[in-house]
C-alpha positions in Angstrom: -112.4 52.3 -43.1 -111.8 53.4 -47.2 -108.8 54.7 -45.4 -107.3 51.5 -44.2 -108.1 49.5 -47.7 -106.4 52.4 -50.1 -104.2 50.9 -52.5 -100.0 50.8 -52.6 -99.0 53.1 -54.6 -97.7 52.5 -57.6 -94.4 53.1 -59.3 -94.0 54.7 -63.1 -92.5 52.3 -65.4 -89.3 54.1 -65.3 -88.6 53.1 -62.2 -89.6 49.4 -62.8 -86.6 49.5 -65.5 -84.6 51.1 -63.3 -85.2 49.0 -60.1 -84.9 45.5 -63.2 -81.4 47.3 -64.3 -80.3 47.7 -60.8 -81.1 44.0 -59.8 -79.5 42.7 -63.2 -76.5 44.7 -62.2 -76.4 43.6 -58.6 -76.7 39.8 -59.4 -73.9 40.1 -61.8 -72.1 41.8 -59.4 -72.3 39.0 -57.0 -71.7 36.9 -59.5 -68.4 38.2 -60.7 -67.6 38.6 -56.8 -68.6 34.8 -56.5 -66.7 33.9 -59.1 -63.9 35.6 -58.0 -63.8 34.3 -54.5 -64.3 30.7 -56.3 -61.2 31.0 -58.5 -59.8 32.3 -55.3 -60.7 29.8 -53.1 -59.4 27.2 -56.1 -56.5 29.2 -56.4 -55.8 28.7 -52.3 -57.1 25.0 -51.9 -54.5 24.4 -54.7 -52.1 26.5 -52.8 -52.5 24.7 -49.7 -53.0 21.7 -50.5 -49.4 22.0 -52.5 -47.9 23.3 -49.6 -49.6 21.1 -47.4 -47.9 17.9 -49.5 -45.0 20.1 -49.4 -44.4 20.7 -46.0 -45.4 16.8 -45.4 -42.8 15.9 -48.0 -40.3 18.1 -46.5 -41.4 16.3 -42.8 -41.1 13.3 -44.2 -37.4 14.1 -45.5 -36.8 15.6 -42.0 -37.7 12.2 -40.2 -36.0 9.9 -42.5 -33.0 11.9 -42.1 -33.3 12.4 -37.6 -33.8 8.2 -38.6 -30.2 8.0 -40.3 -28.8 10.6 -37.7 -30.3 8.1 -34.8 -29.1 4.8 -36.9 -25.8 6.3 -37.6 -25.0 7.5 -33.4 -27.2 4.3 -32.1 -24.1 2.4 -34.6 -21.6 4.3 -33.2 -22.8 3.9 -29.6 -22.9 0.4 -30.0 -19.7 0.0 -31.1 -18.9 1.9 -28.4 -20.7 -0.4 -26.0 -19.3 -3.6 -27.4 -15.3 -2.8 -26.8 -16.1 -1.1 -23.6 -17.9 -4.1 -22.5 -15.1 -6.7 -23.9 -12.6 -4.6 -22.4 -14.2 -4.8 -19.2 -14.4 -8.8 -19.7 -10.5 -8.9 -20.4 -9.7 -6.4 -17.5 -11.4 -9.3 -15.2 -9.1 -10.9 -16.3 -6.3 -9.4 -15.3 -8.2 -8.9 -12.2 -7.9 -12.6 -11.5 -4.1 -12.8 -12.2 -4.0 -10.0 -9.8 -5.5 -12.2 -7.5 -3.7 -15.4 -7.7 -0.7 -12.9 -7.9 -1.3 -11.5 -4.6 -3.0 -14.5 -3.0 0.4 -16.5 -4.0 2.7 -13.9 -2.9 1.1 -14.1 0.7 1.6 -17.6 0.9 5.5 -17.3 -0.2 5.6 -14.5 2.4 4.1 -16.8 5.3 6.6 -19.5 4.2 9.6 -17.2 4.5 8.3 -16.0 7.5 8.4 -19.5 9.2 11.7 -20.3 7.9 13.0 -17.1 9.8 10.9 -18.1 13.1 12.2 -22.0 12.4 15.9 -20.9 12.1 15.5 -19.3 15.4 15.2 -22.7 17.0 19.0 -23.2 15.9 21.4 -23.6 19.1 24.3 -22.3 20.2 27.1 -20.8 18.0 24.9 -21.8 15.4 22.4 -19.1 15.6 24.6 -16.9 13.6 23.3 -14.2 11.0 24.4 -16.0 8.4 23.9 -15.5 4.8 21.1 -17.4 4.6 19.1 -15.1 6.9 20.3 -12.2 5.3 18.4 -13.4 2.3 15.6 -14.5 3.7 15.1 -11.4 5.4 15.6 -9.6 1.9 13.1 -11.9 0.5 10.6 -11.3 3.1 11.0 -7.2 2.3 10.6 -7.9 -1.7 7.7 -9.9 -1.2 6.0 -7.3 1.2 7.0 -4.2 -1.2 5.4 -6.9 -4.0 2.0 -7.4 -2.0 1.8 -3.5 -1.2 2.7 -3.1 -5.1 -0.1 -5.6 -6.4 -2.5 -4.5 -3.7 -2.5 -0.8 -4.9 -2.6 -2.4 -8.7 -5.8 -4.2 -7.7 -7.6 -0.9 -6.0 -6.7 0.8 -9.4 -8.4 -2.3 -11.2 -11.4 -2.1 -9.2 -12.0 1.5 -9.9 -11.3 0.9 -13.7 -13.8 -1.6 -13.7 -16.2 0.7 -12.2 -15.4 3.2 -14.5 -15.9 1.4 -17.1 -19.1 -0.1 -16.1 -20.1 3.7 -15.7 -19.4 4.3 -19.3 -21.2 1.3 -20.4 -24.1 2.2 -18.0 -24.3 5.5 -20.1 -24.0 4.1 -23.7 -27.2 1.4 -22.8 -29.1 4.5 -21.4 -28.3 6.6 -24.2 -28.7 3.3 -26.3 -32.3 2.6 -25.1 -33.1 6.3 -25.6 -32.1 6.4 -29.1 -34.2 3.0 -30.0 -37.2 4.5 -28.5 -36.4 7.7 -30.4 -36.1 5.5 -33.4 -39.1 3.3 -33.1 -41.3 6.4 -32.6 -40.1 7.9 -35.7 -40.5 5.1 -37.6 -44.0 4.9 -36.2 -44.3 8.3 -37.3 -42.5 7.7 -41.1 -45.5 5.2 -41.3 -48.2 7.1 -41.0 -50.3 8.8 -43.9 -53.4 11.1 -44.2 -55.5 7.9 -44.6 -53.7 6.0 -41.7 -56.7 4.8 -38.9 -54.5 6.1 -35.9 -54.0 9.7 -36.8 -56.0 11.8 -34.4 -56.6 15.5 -33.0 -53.5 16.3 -30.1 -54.4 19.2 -27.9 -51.2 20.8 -26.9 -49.5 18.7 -29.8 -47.0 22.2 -30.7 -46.4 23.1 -27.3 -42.9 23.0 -27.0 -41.8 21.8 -22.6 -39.1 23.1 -20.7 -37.6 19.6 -21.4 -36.3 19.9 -24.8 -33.0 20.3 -26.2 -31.3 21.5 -28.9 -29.9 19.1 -32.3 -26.8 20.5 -30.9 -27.1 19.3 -27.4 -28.4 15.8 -28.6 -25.1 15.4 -30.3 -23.1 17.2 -27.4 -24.7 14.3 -24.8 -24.0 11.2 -27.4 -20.5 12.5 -28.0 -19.6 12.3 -24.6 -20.6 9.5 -23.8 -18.7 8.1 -26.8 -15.6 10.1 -25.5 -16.0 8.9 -22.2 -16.4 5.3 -23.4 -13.0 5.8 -25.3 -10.9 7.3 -22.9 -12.0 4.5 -20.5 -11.0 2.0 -23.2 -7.8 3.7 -23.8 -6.8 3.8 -20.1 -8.1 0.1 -19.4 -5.5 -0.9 -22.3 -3.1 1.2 -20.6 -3.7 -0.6 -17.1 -3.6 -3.8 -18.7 -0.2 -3.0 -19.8 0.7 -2.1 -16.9 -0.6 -5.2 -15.2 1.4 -7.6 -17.3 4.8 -5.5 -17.3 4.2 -5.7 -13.0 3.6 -9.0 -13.0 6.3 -9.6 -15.0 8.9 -7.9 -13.2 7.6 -8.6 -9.4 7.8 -12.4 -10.9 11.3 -12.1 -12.2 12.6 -10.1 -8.8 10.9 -12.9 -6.3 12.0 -15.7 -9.0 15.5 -14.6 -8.8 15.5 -13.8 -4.6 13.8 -17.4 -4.3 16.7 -18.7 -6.3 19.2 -16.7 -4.0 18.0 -18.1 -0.7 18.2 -21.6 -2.4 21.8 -21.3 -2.8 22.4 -20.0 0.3 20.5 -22.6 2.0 22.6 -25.1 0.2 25.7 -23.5 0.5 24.9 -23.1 4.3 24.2 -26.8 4.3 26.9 -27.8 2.9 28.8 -25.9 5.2 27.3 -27.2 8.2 27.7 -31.0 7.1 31.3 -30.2 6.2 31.4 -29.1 10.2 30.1 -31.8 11.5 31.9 -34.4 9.5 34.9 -32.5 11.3 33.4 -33.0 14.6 32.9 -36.8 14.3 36.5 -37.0 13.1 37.5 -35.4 16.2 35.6 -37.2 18.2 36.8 -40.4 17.1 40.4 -39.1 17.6 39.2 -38.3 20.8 37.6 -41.6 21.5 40.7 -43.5 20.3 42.9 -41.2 22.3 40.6 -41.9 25.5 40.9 -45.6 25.2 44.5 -45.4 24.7 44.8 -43.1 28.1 42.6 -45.0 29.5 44.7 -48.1 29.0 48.0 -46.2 30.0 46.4 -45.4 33.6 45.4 -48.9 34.0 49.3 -49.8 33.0 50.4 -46.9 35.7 48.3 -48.7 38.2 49.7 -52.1 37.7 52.7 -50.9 38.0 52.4 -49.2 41.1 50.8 -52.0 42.5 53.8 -54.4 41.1 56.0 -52.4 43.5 53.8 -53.4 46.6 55.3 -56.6 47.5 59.0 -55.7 47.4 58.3 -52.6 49.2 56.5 -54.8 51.6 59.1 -57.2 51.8 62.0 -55.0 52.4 60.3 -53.5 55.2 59.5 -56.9 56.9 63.3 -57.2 56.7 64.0 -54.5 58.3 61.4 -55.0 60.6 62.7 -58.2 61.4 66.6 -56.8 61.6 65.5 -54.2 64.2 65.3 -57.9 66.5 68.4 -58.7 66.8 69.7 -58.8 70.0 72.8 -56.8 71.5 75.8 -56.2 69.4 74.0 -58.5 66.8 72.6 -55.2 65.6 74.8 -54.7 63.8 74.7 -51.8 61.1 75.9 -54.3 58.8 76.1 -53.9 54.7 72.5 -56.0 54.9 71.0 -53.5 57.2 72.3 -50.9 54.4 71.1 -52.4 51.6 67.5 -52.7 53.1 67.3 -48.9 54.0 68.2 -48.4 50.8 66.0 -50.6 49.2 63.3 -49.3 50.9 64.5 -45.7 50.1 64.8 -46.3 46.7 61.3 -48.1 46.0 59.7 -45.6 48.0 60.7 -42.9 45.8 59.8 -44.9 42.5 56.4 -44.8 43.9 56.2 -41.2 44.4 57.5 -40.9 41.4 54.0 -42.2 39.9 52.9 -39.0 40.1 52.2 -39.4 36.1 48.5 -41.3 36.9 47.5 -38.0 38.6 48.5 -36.1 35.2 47.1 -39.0 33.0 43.5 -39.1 34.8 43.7 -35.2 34.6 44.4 -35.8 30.7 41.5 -38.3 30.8 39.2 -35.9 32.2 40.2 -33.4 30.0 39.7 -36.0 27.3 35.9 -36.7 28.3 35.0 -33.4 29.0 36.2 -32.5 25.1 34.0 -35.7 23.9 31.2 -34.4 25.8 31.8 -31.1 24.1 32.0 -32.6 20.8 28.9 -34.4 20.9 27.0 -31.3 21.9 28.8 -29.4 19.1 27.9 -32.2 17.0 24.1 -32.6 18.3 23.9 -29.0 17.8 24.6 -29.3 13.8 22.2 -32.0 13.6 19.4 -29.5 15.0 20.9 -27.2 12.6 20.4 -29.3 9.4 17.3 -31.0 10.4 15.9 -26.9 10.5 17.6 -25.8 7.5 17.5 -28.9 5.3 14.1 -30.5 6.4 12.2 -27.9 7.8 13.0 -25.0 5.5 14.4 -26.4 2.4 11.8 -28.9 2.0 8.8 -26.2 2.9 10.5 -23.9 0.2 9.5 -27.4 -2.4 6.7 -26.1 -2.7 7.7 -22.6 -3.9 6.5 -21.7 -7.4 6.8 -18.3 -8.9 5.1 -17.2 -12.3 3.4 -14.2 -13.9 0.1 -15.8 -13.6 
């Protein structure tokens, strides 16, 4: 029991100074090393906090400049997008003249085409190739190699209106991208250290499979700038070549129409002038009938003038042949009879002439009848040419649209 309550021991007071030299020591020790690792720690919050406003200054630089990059190809993309899209408006344009181009030229084709199926209805020796047909045929073949012509011009309309519309489809797409773009960097130019909607991101420098490089965003906006451009350039080039076709198809049908009008009227003319001829023959003939006509009437008086001597003489004799015994006497009387008789009976065979006249007469009327068909026949002739065809062409009227 002493055991248990025996005292520490004690240390000499050498070892107290020691032990108080040793503690002094150590606390200064720390205390440099504490002082140290504040000035450090200073040094380093000043450090970082320098390069922290740094690097945010030089992120702030960064986005205002990808803002004036965005500005400057969102500018240029809708520049882009403007003329492509006037373009387009203008080459509807020309879409429409197409149009009424080609619509028109079918009609003109459909009235040629009756005028050919009309002159067939023409009779006789007057369903002739003539001139007129010639040139209406031709016309028909310009206005068909015109429709193929303008129908091929349209297709290539169509599909530069597409294109087009592709190109603008890709500058509003790239458009709406690069106003997102922009409104999230501005929402991100906006915010500060003291801003309320800064947070903690998980993930926030994890860099997707997704991204591209500065130099493929620039790639993908110049295309479609390029792409806009070129479709500009060759939608003024089809333009171009729109008005210099309608131009010239206009010009060739203009001057074809105005060569089957002078036919037609040249053919007209020529047909009246034909039939004025008939009419003046047939009124020759008509006179010529009536004078015939009267000159077998006068051939058949006289014939039947000569009746009643012949008639007479041969009573006479007759009578003569009565006498009796040597009173029959061939006597100058009983001569003069016979040749009376003789001599009247050849005057009347010598009227063979009404057989020739009513032969002339026939002849006469048959020729009439002729002329009146041939005359008929150039009325159907005009009433197709002048009423039917030349009145239906009226309504012809070529321009460029």
């Amino acid at each position: 029991m002493a055991r248990l309550l025996q005292a520490p021991p004690k240390f000499h007071p050498s070892e107290w100074y020691t032990a108080n030299k040793m503690q002094s020591a150590s606390t200064e020790t720390e205390k440099s090393r504490s002082e140290r690792m504040t000035a450090e720690s200073r040094r380093l919050l000043d450090e970082i906090e320098k390069a922290t406003q740094k690097t945010q200054c030089d992120v702030n630089k960064k986005i205002e400049q990808r803002q004036e990059e965005i500005k400057f190809w969102k500018q240029e993309l809708g520049n882009k997008l403007e003329q492509i899209v006037l373009e387009t408006e203008v080459l509807l344009t020309f879409k429409t003249r197409l149009e009424k181009s080609l619509e028109r030229c079918k009609e003109l084709l459909i009235i040629t085409q009756k005028c050919l199926l009309n002159r067939q209805g023409r009779a006789g020796i007057d369903l002739v190739h003539d001139e007129v047909e010639q040139e209406l045929v031709k016309e028909a073949e310009v206005l068909q190699g015109v429709i193929a012509l303008l129908g091929h011009t349209l297709e290539q309309t169509n599909e530069q209106i597409r294109l087009n519309r592709s190109a603008k489809y890709n500058l509003e797409m790239d458009l709406k991208d690069k106003f997102t773009a922009l409104m999230l960097d501005d929402y991100c130019a906006s915010l500060t250290n003291n801003n309320p909607d800064i947070r903690y991101a998980d993930n926030a420098v994890k860099i997707e499979g997704n991204f591209v490089s500065p130099e493929d965003w620039i790639h993908y906006s110049n295309i479609n700038v390029e792409k806009a451009d070129k479709q500009r350039n060759n939608s003024l080039a089809l333009r171009a070549l729109i008005d210099g076709i309608l131009s010239q198809t206009a010009n060739d049908m203009h001057k074809q129409c105005e060569t089957v009008n002078v036919a037609f009227r040249n053919r007209v003319k020529e047909v009246k002038d034909a039939k004025h001829k008939l009419e003046a023959l047939l009124v020759m003939v008509m006179d010529e009938t009536a004078s015939q006509e009267k000159n077998i009437a006068a051939l058949k008086k006289a014939i039947a003038d000569k009746e009643g001597p012949v008639k007479v003489a041969q009573t006479r004799l007759e009578a003569r042949n009565h006498r009796p015994n040597v009173e029959l006497c061939y006597d100058t009387v009983q001569r003069r009879l016979i040749s009376e008789v003789q001599e009247l009976t050849k005057n009347i065979q010598r009227q063979d002439t009404l057989a020739q006249a009513e032969t002339a007469l026939k002849g006469l009327s048959r020729q009439q009848l002729a002329l009146e068909e041939e005359i008929q026949v150039k009325e159907n002739t005009l009433y197709i040419d002048e009423v039917l065809c030349m009145h239906r062409r009226e309504s012809v009227f070529i321009n460029s649209f």
